[in-house]
SEDO-937215 format. One record per residue (C-alpha): x, y, z; residue number from 0. Coordinates in steps of 0.2 Angstrom, whole numbers. Each point is the difference from the previous one (the first is absolute). Example, Ala and Ser with C-alpha at 12.3 -4.5 7.8 and 13.67 -1.06 7.14 Angstrom:
! SEDO-937215
nugu east 62 north -22 up 39 seq 0
nugu east 6 north 17 up -3 seq 1
! end
This chain:
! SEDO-937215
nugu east 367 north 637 up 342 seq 0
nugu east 4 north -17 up -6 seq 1
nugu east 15 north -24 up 23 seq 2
nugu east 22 north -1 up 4 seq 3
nugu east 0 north 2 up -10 seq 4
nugu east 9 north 12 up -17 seq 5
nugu east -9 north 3 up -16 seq 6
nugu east -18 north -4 up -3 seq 7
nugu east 3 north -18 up -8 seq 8
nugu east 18 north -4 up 2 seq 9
nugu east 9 north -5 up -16 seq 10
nugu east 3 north -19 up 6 seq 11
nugu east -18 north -2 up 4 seq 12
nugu east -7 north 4 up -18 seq 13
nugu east -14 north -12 up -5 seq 14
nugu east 3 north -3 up -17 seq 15
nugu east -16 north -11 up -12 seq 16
nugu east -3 north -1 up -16 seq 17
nugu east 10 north 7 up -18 seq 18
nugu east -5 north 18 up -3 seq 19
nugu east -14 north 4 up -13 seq 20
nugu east 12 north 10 up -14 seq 21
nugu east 7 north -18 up 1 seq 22
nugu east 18 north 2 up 3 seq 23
nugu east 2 north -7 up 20 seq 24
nugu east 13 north 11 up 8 seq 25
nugu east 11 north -8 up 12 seq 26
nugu east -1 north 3 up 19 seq 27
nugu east 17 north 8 up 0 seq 28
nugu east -9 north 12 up -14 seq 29
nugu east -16 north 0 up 9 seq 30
nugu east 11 north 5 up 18 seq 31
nugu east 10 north 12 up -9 seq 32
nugu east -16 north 9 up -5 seq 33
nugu east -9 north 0 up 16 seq 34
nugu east 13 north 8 up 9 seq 35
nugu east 3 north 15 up -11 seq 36
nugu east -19 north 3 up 0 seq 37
nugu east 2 north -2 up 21 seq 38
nugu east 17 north 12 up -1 seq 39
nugu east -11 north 13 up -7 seq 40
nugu east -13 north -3 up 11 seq 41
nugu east 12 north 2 up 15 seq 42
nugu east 5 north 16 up -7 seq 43
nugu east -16 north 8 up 0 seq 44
nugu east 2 north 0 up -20 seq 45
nugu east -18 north -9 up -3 seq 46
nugu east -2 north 6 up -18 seq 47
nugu east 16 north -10 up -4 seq 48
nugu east -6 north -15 up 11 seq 49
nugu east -16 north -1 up -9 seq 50
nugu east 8 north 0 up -17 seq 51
nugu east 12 north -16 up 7 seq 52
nugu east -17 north -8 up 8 seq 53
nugu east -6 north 1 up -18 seq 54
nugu east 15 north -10 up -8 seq 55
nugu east -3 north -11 up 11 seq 56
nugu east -18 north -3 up -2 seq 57
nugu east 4 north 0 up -21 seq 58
nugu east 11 north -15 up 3 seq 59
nugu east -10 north -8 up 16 seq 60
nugu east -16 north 7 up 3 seq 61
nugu east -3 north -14 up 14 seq 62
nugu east 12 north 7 up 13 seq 63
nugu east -7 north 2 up 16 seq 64
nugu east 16 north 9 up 7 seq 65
nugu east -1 north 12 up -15 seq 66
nugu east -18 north 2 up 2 seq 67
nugu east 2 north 4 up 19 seq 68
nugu east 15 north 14 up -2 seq 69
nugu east -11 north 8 up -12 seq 70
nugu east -14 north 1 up 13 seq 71
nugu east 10 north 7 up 11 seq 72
nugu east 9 north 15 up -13 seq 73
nugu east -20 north 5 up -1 seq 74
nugu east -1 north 1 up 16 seq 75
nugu east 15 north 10 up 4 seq 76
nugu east -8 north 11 up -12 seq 77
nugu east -18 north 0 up 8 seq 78
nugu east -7 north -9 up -15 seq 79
nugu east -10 north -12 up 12 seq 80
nugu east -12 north -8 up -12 seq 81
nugu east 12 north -4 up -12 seq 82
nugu east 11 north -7 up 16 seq 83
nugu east -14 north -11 up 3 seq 84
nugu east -1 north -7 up -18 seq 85
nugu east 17 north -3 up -1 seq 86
nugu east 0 north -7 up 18 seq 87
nugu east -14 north -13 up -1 seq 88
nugu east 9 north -8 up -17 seq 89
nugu east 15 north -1 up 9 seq 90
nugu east -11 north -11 up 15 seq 91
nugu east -7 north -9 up -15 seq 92
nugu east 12 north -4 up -6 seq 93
nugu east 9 north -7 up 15 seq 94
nugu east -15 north -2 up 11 seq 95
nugu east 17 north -2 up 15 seq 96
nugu east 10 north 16 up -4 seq 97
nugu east 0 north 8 up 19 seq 98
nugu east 5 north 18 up -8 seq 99
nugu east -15 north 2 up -12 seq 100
nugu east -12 north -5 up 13 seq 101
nugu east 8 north 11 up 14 seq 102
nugu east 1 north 15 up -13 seq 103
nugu east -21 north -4 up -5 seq 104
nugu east -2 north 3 up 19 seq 105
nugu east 11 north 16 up 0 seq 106
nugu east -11 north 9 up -14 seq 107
nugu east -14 north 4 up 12 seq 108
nugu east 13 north 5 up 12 seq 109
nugu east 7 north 11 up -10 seq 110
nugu east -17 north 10 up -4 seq 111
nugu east -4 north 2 up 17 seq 112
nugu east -14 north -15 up 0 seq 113
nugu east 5 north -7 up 16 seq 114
nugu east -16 north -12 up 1 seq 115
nugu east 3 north -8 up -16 seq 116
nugu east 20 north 0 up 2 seq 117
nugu east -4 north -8 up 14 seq 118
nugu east -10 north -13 up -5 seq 119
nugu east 10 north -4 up -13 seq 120
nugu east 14 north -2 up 13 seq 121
nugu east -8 north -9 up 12 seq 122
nugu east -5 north -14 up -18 seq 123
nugu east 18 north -1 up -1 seq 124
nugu east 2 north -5 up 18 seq 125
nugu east -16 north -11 up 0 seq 126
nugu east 3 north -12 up -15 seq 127
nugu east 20 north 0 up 0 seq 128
nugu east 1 north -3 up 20 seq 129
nugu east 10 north -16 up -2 seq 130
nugu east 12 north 8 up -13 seq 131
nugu east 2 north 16 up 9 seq 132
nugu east 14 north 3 up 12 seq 133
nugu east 13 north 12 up 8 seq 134
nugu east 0 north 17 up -8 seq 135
nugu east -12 north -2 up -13 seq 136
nugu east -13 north -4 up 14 seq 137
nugu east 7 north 14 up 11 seq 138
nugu east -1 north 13 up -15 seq 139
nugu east -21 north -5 up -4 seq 140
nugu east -3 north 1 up 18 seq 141
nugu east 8 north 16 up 3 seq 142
nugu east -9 north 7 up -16 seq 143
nugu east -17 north -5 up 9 seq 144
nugu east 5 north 8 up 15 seq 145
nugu east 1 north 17 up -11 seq 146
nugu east -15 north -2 up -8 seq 147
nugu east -10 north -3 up 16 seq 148
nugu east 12 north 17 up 8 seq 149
nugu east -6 north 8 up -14 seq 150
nugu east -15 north -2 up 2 seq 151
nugu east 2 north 4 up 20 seq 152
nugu east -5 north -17 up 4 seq 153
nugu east 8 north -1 up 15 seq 154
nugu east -6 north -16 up 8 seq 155
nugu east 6 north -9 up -17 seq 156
nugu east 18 north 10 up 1 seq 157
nugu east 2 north -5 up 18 seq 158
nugu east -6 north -19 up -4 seq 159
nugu east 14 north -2 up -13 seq 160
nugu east 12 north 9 up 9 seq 161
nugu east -1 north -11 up 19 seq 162
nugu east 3 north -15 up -15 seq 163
nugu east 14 north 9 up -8 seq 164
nugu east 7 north 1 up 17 seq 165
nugu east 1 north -19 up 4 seq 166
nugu east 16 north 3 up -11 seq 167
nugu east 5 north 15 up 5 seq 168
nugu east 18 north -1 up -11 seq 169
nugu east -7 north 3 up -16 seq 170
nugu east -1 north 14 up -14 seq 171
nugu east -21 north 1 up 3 seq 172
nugu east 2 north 3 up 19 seq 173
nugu east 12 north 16 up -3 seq 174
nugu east -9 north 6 up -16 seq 175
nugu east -18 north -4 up 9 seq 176
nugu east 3 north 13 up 13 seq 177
nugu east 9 north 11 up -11 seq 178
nugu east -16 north 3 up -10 seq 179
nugu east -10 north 1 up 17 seq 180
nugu east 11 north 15 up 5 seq 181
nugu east 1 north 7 up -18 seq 182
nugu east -20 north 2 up -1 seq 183
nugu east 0 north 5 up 18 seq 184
nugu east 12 north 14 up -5 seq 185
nugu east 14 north -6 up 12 seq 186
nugu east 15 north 0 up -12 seq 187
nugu east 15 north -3 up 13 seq 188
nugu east -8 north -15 up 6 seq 189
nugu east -5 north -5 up -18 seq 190
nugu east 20 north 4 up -5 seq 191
nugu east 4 north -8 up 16 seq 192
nugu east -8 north -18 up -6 seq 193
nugu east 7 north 1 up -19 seq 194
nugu east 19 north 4 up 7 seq 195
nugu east -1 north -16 up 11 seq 196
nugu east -8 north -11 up -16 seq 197
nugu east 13 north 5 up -11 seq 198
nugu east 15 north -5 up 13 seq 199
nugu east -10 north -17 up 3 seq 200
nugu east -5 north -4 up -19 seq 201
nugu east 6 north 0 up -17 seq 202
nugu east 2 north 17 up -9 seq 203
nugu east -14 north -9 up -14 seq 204
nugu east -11 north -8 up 14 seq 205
nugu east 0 north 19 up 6 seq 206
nugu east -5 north 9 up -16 seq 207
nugu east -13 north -14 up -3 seq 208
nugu east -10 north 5 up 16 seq 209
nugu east 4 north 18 up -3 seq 210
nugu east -6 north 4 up -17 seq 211
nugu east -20 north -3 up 6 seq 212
nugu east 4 north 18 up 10 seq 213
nugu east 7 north 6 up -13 seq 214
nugu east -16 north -6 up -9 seq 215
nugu east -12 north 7 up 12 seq 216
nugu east 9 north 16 up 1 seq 217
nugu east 6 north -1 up 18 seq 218
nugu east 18 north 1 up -9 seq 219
nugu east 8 north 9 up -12 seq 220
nugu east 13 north -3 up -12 seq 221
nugu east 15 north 9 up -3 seq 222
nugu east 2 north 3 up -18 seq 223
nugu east 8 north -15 up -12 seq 224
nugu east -4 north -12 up 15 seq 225
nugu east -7 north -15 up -10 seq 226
nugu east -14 north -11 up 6 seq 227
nugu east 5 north -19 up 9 seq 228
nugu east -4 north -15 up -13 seq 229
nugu east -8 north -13 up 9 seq 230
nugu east 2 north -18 up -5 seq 231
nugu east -14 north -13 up 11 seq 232
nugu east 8 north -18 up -1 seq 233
nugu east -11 north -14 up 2 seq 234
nugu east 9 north -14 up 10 seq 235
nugu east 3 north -9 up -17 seq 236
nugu east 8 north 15 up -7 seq 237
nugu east 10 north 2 up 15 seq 238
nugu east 8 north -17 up -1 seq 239
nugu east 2 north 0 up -19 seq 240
nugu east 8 north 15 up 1 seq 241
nugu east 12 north -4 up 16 seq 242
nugu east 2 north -17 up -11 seq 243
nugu east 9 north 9 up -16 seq 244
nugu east 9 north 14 up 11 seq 245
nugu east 9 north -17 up 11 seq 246
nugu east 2 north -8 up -21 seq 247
nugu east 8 north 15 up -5 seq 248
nugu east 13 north 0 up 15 seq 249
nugu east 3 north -18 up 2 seq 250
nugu east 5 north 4 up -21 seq 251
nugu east 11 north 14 up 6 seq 252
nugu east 9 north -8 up 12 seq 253
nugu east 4 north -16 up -11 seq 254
nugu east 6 north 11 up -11 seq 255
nugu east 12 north 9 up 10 seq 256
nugu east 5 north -16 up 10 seq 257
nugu east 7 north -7 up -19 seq 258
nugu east 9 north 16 up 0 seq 259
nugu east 8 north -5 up 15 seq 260
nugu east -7 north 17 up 8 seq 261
nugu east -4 north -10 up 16 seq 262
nugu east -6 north 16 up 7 seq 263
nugu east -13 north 7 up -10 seq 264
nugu east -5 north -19 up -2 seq 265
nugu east -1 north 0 up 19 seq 266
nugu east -10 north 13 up 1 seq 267
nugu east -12 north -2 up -14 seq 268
nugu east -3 north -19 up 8 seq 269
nugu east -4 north 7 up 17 seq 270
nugu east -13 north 14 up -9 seq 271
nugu east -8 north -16 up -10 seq 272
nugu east -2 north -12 up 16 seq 273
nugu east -7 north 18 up 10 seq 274
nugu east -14 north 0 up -15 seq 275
nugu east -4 north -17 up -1 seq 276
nugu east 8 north -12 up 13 seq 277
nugu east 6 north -15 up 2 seq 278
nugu east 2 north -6 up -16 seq 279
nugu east 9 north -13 up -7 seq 280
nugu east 13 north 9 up -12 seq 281
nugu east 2 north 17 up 10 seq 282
nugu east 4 north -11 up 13 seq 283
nugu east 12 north -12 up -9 seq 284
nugu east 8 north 18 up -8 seq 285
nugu east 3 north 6 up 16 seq 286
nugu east 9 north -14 up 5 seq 287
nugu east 10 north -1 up -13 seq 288
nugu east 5 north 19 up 1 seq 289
nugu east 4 north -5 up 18 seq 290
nugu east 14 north -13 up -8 seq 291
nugu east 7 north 12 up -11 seq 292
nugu east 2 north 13 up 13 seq 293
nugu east 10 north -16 up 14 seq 294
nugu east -16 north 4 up 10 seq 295
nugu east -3 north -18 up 5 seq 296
nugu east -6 north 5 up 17 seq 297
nugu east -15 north 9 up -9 seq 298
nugu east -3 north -15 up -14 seq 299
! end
């Protein structure tokens, strides 16, 4: 479902606007704190118990567009598409940005078999968004098109996407591309053959997220108490404002341990902050100062 992609709206990219109706404004630690015991029990298939969060949420804060999406997403996990869309198209109201809700309006039709309209929706999301679109969240539209054209047994449109997918052949869409081809050509050790190489070459998440649109059509099947992949699409602002607090939260780590005089740790959480966001200033000065502590003046 809803790119690198964790929970649907990761806690630190929460948009919070104005006070809540019943007039008491909770907090965004309250507000955080919520949302993840509603996404806890979403993840654990429990989505009777992540509606009843969702709807403490919505008593305090109605105008969350995170909340608003995970709750698209519950109904859909329980086929409940046309609720899934109302919930869905707030969300996108509401944040007219947020990638997941829009990715997840496209997945509806998908998910009901209406491969024409899933993929027009898709292709929307790759026609107005082309300048915001990048890596994997492009790959993952692209290679959902792709389906719905194999699907359909389109296969001068399949082979068109496929020679582009090609031009780069070391990606997740190239492997998971031709898996579908041999799954829906009933060629399953060259389709297990293509999925075993993707998941030595990519990330155990990047995997699951190309994955779950067989499982979807059917062409896979899961074994039992395997849980569906959440799927978070960044935007490129999201992306750096979200690299941005991870390299805060480890340059504060590292001061911290560094006036604990644990010139290890500190070294270590400095050189995890400048790998997020290098070259700045203060990492860099830290760093240096670690160096000192540790008589490495070759290295300061």
């Amino acid at each position: 479902m809803t790119m690198t992609i964790q929970k649907f709206a990761a806690i630190s990219l929460l948009v919070f606007g104005t006070i809540a109706a019943n007039d008491v404004a909770p907090s965004n630690s309250e507000l955080e704190a919520m949302y993840d015991r509603a996404y806890r029990a979403f993840d654990a298939a429990n989505y009777v118990q992540a509606l009843k969060e969702l709807d403490a949420i919505d008593a305090r804060k109605p105008d969350l567009a995170a909340s608003q999406n995970l709750r698209g997403v519950v109904y859909m996990r329980q086929g409940l598409y046309d609720k899934a869309e109302a919930a869905l198209s707030e969300a996108r109201g509401l944040d007219p940005k947020f990638w997941n809700a829009r990715f997840n309006l496209a997945e509806i039709p998908f998910l009901k078999k209406d491969w024409a309209e899933a993929r027009k929706r898709f292709q929307e999301l790759l026609t107005n968004n082309a300048a915001e679109l990048q890596g994997e969240a492009t790959q993952l539209i692209q290679y959902k098109i792709l389906l719905t054209y194999l699907l359909e047994g389109n296969d001068t449109m399949v082979d068109s996407i496929l020679a582009k997918f090609e031009l780069s052949p070391d990606t997740p869409a190239v492997h998971y591309a031709n898996a579908a081809i041999s799954l829906q050509g009933q060629n399953i050790p060259d389709a297990k053959k293509w999925m075993a190489t993707a998941e030595k070459n990519f990330s155990p998440q990047l995997n699951k997220l190309f994955a779950e649109s067989l499982y979807e059509i059917g062409w896979l099947q899961k074994q039992l108490g395997q849980q569906r992949p959440a799927v978070q699409l960044l935007s490129p602002e999201e992306r750096a404002s979200k690299t941005k607090a991870v390299a805060k939260t480890q340059f504060e780590q590292a001061l911290q341990a560094y006036e604990q005089r644990d010139f290890d740790s500190a070294a270590k959480l400095a050189e995890q902050a400048d790998t997020a966001k290098p070259n700045q200033p203060q990492v860099l000065n830290l760093r240096g100062a670690i160096l000192l502590e540790q008589q490495k003046y070759d290295e300061a």
